[in-house]
N, C-alpha and C positions, 0 to 999 in steps of 0.2 A: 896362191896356195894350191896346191895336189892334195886332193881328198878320196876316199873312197866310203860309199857313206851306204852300203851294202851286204854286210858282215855277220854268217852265220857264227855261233860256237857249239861247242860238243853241246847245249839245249837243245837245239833246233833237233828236232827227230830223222829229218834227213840227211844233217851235218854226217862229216866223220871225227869221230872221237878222239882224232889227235888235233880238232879245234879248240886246243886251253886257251883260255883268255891270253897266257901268257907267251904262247905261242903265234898267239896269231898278231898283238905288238909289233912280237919281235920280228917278223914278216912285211908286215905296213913299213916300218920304220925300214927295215932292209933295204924294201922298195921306193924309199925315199917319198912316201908320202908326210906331207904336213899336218893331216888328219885324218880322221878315222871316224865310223861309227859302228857300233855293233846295233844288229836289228834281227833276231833272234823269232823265230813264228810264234807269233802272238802271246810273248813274254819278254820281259827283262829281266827276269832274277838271274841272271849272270854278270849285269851291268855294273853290280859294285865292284866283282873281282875284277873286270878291265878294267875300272878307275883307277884302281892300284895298282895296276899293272902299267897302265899310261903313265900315271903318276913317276912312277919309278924309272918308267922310261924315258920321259921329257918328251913323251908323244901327246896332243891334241886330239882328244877324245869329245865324243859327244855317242848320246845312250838312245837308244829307242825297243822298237819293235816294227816285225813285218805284219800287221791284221791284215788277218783272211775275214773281209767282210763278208755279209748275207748274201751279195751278189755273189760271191766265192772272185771278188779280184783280191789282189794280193797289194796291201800299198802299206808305205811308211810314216812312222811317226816316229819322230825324231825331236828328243830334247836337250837341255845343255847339263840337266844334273839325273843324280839316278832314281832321287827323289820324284820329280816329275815323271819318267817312263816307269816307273813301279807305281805311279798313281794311276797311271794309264792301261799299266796291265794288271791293275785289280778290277779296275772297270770293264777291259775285254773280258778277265777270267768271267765275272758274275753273268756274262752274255753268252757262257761258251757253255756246251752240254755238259750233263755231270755224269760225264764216262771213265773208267778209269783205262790210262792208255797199257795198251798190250804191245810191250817192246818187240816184241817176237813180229806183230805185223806192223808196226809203223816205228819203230826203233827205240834206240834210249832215249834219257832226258834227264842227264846229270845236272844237278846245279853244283857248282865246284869254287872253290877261292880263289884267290889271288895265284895260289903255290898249287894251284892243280889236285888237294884234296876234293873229292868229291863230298857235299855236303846232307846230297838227300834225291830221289828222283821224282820230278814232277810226275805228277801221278794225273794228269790231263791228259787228252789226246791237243795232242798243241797241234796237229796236222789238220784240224777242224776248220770249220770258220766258227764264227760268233753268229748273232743272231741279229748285229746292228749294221743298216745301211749305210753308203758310205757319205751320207751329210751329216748323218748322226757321229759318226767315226771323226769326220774332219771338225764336225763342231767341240766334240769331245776335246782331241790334239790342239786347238789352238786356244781353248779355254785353259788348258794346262801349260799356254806358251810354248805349243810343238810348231815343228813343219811335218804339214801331210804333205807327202809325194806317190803320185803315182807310178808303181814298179812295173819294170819291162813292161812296155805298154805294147812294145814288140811281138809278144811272145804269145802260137795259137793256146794259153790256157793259162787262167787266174790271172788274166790280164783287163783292163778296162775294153780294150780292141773287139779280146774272143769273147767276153760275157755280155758287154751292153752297145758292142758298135762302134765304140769313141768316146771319148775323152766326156765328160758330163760340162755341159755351158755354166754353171749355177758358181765359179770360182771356189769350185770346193779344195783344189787341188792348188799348192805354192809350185810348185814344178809337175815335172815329168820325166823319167827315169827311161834311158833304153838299154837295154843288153848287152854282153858282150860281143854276140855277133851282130846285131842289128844294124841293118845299111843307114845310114846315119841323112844318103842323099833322099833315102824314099820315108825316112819318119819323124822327122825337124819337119817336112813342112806339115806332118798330118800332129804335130803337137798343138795344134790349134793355138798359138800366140805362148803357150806356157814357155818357161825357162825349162831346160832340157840338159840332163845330168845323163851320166853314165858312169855306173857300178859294178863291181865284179861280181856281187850277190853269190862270194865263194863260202863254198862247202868245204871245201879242201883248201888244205897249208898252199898246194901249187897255185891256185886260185888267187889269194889274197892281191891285191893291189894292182891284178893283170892289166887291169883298164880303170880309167878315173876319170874325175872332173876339175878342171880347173876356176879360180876366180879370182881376181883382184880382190882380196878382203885383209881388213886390218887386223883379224883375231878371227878364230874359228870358234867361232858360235851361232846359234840360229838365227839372231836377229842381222849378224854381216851375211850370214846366208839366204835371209830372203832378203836383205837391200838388195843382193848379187842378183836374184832371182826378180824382181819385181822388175830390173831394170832389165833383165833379158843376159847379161852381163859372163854367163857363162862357157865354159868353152872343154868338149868333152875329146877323149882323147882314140886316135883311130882303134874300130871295131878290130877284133881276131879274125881272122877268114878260116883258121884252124884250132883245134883244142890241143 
């Protein structure tokens, strides 16, 4: 299976606004991937309306969030229903400050349906971090039967690399995430033994499914995802040299 498991929508504050759930489907599936996940900054209230949107599509879907930990990295939690990443993101909301977000400096934050109505604007600053370390975070995600992944581990900012040095030894992390440009020969070997994924983590429609991961798995869900991962079993697809 071809996944891409990196997926902003028009929520995320820095997305662009033509990220409908239903849009961005119809893009993965375009690009011939077998699944998908939306992971949205430090929310899932848009995970139902891709449900139905996968749904409709006969695309494999799975729901998360991107949490911006206390450290300010950036890593993912990823579950198989939307019930679990909406448990997950009331748990980051209650950790997050009680600001109301100013679209004008950090953008919108449509929550929207299936059919692209918008339904209400998160009124968070979702560009924040929370206030929970990342063991509290990963003990959190797999209490709710997530996978935590560490995203662009590549990248000098909100990455594990530029805030704490590397990768944390304590197996807080099921993988590790590289970038679309990331030289794949210089940061597989500094993934310290993790399973190593790569995602598009697009903002934009052009973005969607540019780069992915591959895995021998029987069904796309979390648990054929960490077999894949625990056994090292993955296999990510060449970096961009250009945008």
């Amino acid at each position: 299976m071809k996944f891409d498991l990196h997926i902003h929508s028009c929520l995320s504050p820095c997305a662009n606004l033509e990220m409908s759930p239903s849009e961005i489907v119809a893009r993965a599936k375009a690009a011939g991937m077998d699944g998908m996940a939306l992971t949205d900054h430090q929310s899932a209230r848009n995970t139902p309306a891709i449900a139905e949107c996968a749904l409709r599509a006969g695309m494999a879907c799975l729901y998360g969030l991107e949490v911006c930990t206390a450290e300010e990295v950036h890593t993912l939690a990823i579950f198989d229903t939307t019930e679990q990443a909406l448990a997950m993101t009331e748990w980051v909301y209650a950790a997050m400050p009680k600001r109301v977000n100013d679209p004008d400096t950090f953008g919108d934050q449509p929550v929207v349906t299936w059919d692209d109505d918008i339904v209400e604007m998160e009124w968070r600053i979702l560009a924040a971090a929370c206030r929970k370390p990342i063991p509290e975070v990963s003990a959190k995600c797999h209490e709710l039967g997530g996978l935590y992944i560490a995203a662009h581990i590549d990248r000098s900012a909100f990455s594990v690399y530029s805030q704490l040095g590397g990768i944390l030894s304590d197996g807080a992390f099921d993988a590790v995430e590289l970038s679309r440009t990331a030289d794949e020969t210089v940061w597989i070997p500094k993934a310290d033994g993790y399973a190593v994924t790569r995602s598009s983590d697009a903002h934009n429609l052009d973005d969607v499914a540019r780069v992915w991961t591959e895995a021998d798995i029987p069904e796309f869900t979390t648990a054929a995802l960490k077999s894949a991962f625990a056994a090292r079993a993955t296999r990510i697809s060449p970096r961009l040299t250009k945008f």
